[in-house]
TORVEXLO-515746 format. One record per residue: residue in one letter; x, y, z of N, C-alpha, C, CB in turn. Coordinates in steps of 0.02 Angstrom, whole numbers, padded with zeros to 5 digits, always signed. Atoms other than C-alpha are relative to their C-alpha. Glycine has a CB too. Example, Ala and Ser with C-alpha at 12.3 -4.5 7.8 and 13.67 -1.06 7.14 Angstrom:
% residues 2
a+00045-00059+00000+00615-00225+00390+00045+00060+00000-00050+00001+00062s-00042-00059-00003+00684-00053+00357-00039+00055+00037+00020+00023-00071
% end
This chain:
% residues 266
x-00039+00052+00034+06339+02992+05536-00029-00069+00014+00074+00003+00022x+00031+00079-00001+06285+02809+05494+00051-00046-00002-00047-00019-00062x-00043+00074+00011+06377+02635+05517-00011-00034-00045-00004-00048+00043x+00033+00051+00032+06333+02525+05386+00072-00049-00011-00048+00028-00074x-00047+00072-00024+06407+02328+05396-00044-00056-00043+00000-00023+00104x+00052+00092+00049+06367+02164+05289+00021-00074+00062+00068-00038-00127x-00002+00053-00054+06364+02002+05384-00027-00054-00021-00030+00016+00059x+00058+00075+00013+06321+01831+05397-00017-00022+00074+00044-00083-00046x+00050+00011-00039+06202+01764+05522-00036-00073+00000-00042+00049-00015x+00013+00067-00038+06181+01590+05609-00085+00000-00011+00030+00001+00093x+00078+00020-00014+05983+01524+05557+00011-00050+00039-00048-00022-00060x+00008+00049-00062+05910+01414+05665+00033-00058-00033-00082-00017+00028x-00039+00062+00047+05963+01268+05518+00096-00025+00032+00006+00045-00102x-00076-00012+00003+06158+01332+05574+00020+00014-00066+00041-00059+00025x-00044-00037+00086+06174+01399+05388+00015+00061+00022-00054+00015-00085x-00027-00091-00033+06247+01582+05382-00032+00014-00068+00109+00036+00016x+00051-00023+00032+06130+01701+05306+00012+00069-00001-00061-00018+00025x-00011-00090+00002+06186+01869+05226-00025+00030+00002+00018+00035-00033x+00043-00032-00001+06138+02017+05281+00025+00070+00003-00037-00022+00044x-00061-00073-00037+06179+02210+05328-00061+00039+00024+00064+00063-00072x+00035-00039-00042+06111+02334+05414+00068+00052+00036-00048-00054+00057x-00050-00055-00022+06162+02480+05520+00026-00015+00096-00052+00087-00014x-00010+00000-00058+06243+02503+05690-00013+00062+00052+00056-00020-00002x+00056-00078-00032+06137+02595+05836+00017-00027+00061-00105+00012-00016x+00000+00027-00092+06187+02591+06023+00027-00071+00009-00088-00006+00039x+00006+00099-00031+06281+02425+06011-00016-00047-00042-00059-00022+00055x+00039+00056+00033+06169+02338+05907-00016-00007-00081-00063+00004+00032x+00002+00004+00091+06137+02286+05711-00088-00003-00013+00048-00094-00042x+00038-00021+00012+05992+02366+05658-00018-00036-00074+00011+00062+00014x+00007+00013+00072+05938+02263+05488-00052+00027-00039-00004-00062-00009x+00048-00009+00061+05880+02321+05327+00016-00052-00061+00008+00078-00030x+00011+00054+00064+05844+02233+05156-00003+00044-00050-00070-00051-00001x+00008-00034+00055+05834+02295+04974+00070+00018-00026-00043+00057+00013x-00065-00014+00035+05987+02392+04914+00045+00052+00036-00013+00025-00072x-00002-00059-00042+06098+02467+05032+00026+00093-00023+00049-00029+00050x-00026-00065+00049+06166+02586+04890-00099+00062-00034+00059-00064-00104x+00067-00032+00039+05964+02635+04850-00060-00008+00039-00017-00036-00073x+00058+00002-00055+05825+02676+04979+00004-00085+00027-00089+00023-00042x-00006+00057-00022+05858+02508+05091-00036+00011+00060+00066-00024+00004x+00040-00020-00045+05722+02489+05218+00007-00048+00056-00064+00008-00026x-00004+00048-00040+05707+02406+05381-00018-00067+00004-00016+00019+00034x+00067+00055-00003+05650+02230+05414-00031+00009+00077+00028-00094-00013x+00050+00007-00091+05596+02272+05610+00070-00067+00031-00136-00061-00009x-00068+00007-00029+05751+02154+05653+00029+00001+00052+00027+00027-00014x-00069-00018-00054+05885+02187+05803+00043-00043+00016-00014+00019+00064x-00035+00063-00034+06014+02087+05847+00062+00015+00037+00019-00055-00051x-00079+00004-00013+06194+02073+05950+00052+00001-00053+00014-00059+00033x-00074+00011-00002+06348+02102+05891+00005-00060+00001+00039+00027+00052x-00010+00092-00010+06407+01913+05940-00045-00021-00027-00001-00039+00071x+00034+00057+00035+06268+01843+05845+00014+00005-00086-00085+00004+00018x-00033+00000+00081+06359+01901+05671+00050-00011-00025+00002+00044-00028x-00051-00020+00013+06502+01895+05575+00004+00058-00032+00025-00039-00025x-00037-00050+00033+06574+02038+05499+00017-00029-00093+00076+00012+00054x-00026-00003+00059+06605+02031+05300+00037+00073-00003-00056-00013-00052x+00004-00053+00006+06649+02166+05194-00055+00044+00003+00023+00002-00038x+00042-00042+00008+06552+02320+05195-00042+00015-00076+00035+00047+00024x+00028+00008+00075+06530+02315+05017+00042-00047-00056-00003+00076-00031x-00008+00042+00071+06556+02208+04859+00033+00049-00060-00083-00027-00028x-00016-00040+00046+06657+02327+04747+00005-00026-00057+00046+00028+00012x-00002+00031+00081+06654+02289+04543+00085+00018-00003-00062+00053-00075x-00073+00007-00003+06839+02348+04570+00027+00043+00038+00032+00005-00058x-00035-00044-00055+06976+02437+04688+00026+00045-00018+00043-00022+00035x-00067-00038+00037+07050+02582+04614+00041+00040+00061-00029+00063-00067x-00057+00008-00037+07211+02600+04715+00036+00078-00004+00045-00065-00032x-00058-00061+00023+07308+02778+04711+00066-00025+00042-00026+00093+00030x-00074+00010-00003+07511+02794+04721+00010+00055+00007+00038-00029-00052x-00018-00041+00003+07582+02933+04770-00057+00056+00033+00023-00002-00060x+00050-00044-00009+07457+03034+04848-00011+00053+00044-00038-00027+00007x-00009-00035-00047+07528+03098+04985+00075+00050+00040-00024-00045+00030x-00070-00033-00018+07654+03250+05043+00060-00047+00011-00007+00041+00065x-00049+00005-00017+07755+03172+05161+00031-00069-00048-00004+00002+00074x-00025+00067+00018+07797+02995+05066+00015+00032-00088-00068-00078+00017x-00056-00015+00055+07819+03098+04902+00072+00039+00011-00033+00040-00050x-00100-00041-00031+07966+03199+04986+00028-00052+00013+00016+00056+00085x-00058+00057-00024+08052+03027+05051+00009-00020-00068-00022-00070+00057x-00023+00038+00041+08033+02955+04901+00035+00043-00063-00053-00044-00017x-00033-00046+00041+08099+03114+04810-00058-00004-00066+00087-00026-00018x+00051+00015+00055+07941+03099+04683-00036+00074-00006-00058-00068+00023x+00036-00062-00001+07848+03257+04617-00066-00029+00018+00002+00044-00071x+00047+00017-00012+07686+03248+04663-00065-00019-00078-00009+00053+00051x+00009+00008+00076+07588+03194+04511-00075+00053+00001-00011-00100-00029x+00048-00051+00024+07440+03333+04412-00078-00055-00011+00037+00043-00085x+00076+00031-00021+07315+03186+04411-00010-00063+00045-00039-00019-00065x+00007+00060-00028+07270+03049+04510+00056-00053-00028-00070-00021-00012x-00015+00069+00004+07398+02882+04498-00030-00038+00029+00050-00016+00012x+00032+00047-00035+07316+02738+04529+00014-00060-00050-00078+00019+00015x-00024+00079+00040+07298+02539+04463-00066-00025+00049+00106-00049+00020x+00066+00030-00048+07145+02427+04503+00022-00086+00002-00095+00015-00048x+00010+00072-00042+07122+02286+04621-00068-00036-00035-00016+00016+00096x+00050+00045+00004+07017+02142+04560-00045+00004+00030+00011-00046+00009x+00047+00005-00050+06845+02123+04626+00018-00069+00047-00074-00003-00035x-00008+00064-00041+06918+01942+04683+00068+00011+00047+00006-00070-00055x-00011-00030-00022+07043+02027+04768-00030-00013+00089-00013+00043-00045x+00029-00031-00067+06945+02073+04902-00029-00054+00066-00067+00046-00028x-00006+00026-00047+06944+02030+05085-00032+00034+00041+00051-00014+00012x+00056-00042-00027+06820+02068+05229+00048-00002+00063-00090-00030+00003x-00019+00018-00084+06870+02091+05440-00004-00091+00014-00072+00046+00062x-00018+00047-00024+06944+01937+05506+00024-00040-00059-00046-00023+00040x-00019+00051+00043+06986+01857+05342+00073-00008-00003-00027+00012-00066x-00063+00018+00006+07157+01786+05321+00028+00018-00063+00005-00064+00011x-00008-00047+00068+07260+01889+05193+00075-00064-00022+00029+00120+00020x-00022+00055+00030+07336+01714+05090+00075+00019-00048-00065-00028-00043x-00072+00013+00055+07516+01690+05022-00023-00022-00085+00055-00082+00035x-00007+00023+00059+07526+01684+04845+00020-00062-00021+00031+00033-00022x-00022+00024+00006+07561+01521+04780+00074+00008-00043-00040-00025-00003x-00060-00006+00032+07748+01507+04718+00030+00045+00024-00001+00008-00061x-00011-00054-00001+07789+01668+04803+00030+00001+00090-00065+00041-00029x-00049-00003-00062+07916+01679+04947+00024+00063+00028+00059-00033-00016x-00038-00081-00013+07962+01878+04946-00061+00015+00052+00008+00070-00085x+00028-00058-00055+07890+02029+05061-00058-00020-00018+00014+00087-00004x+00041-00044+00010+07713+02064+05083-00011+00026+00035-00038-00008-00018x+00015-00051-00032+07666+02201+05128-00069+00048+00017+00037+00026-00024x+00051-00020-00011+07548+02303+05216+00008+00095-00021-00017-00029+00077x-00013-00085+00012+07479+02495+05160-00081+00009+00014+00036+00034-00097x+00041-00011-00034+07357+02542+05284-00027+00069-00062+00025+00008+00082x+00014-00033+00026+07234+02674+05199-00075+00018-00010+00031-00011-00035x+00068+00002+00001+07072+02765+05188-00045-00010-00052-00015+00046+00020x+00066-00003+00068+06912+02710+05064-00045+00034-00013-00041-00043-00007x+00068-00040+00051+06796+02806+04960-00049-00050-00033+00033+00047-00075x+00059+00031+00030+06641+02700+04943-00064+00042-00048-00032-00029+00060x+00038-00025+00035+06539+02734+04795-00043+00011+00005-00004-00012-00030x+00095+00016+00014+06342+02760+04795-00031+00003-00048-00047+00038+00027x+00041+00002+00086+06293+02792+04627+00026-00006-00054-00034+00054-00023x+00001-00001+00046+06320+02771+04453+00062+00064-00022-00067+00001-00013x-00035-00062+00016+06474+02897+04424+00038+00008-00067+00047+00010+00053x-00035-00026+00071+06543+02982+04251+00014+00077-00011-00049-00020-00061x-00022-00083+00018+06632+03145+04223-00050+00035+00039-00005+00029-00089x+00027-00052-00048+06566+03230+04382+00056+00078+00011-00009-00047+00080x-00055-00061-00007+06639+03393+04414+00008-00002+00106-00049+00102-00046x-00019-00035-00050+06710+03431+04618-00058+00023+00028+00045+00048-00015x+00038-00037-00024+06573+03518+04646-00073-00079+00013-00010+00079-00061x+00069+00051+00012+06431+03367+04621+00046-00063+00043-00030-00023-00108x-00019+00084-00008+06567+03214+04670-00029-00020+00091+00114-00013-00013x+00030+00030-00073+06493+03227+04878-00078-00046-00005-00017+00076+00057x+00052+00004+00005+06331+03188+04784+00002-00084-00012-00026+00050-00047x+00007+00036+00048+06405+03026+04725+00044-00066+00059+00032+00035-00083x-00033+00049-00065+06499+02958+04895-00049-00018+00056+00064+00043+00041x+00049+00021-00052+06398+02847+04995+00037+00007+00069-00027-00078-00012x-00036+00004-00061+06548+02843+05132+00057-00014-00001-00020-00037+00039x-00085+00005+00019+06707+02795+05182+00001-00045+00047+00060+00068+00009x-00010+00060-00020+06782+02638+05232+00100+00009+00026-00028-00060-00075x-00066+00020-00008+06963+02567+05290+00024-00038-00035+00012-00021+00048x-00013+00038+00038+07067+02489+05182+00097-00023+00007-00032+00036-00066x-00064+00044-00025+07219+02366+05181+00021-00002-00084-00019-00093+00050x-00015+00002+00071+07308+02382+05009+00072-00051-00006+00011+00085-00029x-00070+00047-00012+07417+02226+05018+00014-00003-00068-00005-00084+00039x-00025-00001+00070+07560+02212+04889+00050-00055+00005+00032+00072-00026x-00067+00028-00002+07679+02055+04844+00053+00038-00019+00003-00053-00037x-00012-00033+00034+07800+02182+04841+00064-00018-00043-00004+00047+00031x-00094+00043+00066+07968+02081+04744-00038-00021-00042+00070-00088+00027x+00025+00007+00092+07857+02065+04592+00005+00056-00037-00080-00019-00016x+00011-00079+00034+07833+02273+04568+00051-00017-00056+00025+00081+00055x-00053-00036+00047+07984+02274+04468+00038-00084-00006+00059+00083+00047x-00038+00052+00019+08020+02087+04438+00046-00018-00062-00037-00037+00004x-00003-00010+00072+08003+02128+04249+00028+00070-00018-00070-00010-00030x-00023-00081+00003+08120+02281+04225-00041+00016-00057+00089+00020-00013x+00035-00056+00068+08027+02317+04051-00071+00009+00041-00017-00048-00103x+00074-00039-00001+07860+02331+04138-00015-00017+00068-00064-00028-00058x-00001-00020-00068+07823+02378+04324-00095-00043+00026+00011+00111+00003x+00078+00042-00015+07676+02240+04381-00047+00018+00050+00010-00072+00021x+00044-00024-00046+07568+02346+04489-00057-00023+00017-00010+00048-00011x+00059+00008+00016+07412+02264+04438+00018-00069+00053-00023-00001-00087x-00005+00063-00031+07465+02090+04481+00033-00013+00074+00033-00036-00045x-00026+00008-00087+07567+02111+04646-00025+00058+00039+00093+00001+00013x+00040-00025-00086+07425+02196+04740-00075-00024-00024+00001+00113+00029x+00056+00015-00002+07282+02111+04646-00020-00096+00006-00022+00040-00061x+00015+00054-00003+07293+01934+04702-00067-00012+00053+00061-00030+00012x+00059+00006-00032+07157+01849+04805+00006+00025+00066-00024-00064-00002x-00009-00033-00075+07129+01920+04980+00050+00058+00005+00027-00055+00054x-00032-00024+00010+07234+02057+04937-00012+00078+00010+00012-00027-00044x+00060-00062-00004+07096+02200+04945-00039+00001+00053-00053-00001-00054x+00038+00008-00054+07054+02209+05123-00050+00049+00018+00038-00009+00046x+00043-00021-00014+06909+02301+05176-00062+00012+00062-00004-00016-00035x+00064-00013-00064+06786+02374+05335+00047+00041+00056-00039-00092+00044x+00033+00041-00020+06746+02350+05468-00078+00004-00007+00021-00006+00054x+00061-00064+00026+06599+02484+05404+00012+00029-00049-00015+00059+00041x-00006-00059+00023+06572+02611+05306-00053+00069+00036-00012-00016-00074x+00028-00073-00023+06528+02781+05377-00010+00038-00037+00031+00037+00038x+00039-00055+00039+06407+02911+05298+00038+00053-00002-00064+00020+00027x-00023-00059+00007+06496+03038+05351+00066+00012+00038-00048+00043+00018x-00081+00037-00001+06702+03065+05406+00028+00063-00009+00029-00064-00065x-00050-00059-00021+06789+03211+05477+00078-00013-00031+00004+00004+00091x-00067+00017+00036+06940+03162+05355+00059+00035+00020-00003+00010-00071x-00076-00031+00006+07038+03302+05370+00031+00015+00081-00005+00085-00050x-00019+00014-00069+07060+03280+05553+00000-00062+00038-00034+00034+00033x-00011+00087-00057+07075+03082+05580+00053-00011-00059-00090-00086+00012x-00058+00056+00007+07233+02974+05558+00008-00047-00012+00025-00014+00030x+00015+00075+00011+07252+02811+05496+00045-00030+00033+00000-00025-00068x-00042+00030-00035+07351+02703+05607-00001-00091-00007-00015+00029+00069x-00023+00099+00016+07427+02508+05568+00025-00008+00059+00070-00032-00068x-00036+00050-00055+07483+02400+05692+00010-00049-00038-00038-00024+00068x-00021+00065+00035+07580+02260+05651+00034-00050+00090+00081+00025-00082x-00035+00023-00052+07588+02144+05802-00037+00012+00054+00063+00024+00006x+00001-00048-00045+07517+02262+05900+00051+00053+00030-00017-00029+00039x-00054-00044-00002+07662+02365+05871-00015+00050-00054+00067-00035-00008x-00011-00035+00076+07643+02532+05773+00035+00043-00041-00034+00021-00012x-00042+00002+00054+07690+02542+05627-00014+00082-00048-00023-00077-00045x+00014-00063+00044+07592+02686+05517-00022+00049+00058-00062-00012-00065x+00043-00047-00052+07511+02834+05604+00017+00072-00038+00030-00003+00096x-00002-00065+00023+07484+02971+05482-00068+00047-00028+00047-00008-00051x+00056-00054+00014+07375+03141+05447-00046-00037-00099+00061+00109-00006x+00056+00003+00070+07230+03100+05299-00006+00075-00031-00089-00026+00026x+00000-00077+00047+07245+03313+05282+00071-00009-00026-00009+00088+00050x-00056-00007+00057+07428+03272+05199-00022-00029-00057+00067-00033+00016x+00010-00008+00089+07329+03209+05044+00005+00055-00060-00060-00014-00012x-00010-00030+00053+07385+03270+04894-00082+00035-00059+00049-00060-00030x+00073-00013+00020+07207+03258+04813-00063-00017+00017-00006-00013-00045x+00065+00003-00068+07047+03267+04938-00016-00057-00051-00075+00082+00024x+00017+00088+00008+06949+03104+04933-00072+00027-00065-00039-00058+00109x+00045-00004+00063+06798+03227+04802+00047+00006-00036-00054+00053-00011x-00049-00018+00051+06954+03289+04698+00025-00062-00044+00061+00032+00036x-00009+00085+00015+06989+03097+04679-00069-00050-00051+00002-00038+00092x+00060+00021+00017+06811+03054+04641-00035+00007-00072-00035+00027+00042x+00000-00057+00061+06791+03201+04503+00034-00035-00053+00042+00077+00017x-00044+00027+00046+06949+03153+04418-00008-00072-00020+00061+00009+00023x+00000+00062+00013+06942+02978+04411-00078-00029-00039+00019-00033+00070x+00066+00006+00022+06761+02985+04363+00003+00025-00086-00052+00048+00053x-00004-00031+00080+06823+03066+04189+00049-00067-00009+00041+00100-00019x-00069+00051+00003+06957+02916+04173-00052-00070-00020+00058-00008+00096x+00026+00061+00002+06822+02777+04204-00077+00008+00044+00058-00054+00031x+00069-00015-00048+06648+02749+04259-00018-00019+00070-00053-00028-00028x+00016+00044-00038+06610+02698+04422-00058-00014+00035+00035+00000+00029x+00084+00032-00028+06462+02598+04508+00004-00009+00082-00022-00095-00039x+00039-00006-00090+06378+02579+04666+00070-00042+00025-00106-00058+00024x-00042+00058-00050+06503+02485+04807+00055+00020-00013-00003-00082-00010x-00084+00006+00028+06678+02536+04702+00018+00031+00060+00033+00045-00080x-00044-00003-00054+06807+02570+04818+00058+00055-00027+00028-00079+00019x-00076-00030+00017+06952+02708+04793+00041+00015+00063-00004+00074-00042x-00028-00018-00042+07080+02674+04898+00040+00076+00001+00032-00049+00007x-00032-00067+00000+07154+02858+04937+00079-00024-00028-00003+00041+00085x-00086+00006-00014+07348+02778+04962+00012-00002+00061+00046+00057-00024x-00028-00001-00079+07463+02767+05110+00067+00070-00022+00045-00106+00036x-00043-00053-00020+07590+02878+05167+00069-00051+00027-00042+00056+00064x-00055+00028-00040+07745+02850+05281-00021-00081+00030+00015+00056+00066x-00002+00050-00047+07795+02675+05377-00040-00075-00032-00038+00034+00068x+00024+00048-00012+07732+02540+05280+00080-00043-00023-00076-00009-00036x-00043+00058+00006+07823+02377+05281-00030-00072-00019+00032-00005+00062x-00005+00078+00030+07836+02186+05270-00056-00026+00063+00100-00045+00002x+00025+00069-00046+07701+02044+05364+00065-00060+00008-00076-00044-00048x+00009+00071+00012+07777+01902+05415-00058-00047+00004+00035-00025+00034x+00051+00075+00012+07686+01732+05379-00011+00003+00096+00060-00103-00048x+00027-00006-00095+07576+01733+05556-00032+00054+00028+00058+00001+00053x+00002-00043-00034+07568+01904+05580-00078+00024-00004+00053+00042-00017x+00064-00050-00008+07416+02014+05641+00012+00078-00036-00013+00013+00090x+00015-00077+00020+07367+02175+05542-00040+00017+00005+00006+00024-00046x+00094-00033-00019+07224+02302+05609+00023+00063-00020-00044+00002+00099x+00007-00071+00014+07215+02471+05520-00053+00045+00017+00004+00006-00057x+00056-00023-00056+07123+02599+05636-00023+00077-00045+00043+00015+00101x+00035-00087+00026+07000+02757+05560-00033+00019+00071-00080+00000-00080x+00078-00039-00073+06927+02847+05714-00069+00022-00039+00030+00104+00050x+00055+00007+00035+06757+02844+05659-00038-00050-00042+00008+00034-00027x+00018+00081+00049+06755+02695+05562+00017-00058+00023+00035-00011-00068x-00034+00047-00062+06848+02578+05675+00073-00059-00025-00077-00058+00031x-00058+00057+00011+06974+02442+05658-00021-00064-00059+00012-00040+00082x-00014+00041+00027+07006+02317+05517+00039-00045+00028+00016+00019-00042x-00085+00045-00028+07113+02159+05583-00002-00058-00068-00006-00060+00110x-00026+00059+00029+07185+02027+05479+00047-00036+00007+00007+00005-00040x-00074+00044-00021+07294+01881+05497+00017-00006-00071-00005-00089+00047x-00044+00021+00056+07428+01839+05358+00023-00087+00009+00070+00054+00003x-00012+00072+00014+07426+01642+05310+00084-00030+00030-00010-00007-00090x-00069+00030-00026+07563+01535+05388+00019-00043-00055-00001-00043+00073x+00002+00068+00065+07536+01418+05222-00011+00028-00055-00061-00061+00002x+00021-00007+00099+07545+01434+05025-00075-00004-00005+00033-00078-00061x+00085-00016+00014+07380+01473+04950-00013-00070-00053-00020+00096-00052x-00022+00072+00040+07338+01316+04848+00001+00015-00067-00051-00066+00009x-00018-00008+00074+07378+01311+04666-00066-00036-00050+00083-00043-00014
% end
């Protein structure tokens, strides 16, 4: 299994200078070129502490599933649905480790956090069958699927899914992506606070993370970097303004984010 991480990087100038590469013993191993398409070394090494952390990848968009999982369709009394639900996150959206996940302007209700695992794309995907979709996953990531959620249903004629989970910083993402991801035996776990909050099985998915890949690949095309969040399960809730959120993959590691104490500006 591989780490791969994007970053920016202090030149001697003090500009920050994107980059990615992999993680080996500790250390950030850099390559150049395309990390979705033979990406080769530059000879490189560096610390940890001499980077930041971005996202792991640049997705063209988030596609989000609902419902995806046993135990949270039994609470919510929901059948389990025959194909994928989902709704996509903006590419602007999206938020890397350490970024601050920003209040909506005008917007005073819940938000909320829905810890959850990612399906990073690697290639070019269209009507794959199950059998081909491992051919088509570069890895898997952590993902933060924040939702303003007192908008869902602000508009009783029409249920705003799109817009109260695709505002800016809203699509959190990393702290890696891993090649490879014993899924059906790691847990995703939230803390809120350092109190936790989620802590549930990734084998209660309703539809494995190729079954997801397959299907959705007949629905819409997707490209290198896209992102499908799986869903969450049990235990999510509300941030307050201040709060710390880190969603943990064993194998992939911890996401943290703070939630803005201030309106986002208009």
């Amino acid at each position: 299994m591989s780490l791969w991480i994007r970053y920016t990087r202090a030149t001697a100038k003090g500009e920050g200078r994107a980059g990615f590469g992999m993680l080996e013993n500790g250390r950030v191993v850099e390559y150049e070129g395309d990390m979705f398409a033979s990406p080769h070394r530059t000879g490189q090494v560096f610390d940890l502490d001499d980077i930041s952390l971005t996202s792991p990848c640049v997705p063209s968009r988030i596609v989000a599933l609902w419902n995806n999982f046993h135990a949270l369709s039994a609470k919510l009394g929901k059948a389990l649905p025959a194909h994928p639900l989902f709704l996509i996150k903006p590419s602007t959206s999206l938020a890397g480790p350490g970024d601050t996940i920003l209040r909506p302007a005008g917007y005073g209700g819940k938000i909320v956090y829905e810890g959850e695992l990612g399906i990073v794309i690697g290639k070019r995907c269209s009507n794959v069958s199950i059998e081909e979709a491992a051919d088509y996953v570069f890895g898997y990531t952590v993902v933060n699927d924040v939702t303003a959620a007192e908008l869902l249903f602000e508009d009783a004629n029409f249920p705003q899914w799109c817009r109260a989970k695709g505002y800016d910083t809203f699509g959190c993402i990393g702290p890696a992506i891993a090649t490879a991801l014993d899924w059906q035996n790691a847990h995703v776990v939230t803390t809120l606070d350092g109190v936790e909050r989620q802590n549930y099985p990734l084998a209660d998915m309703a539809f494995s993370p190729l079954e997801q890949v397959s299907l959705i690949s007949r629905d819409m095309t997707l490209l290198p970097g896209d992102v499908i969040a799986c869903g969450t399960s049990l235990g999510v809730g509300s941030m307050r303004d201040g709060a710390t959120v880190e969603v943990s993959i064993e194998g992939i590691g911890t996401l943290t984010n703070h939630v803005s104490e201030v309106l986002a500006k208009t």
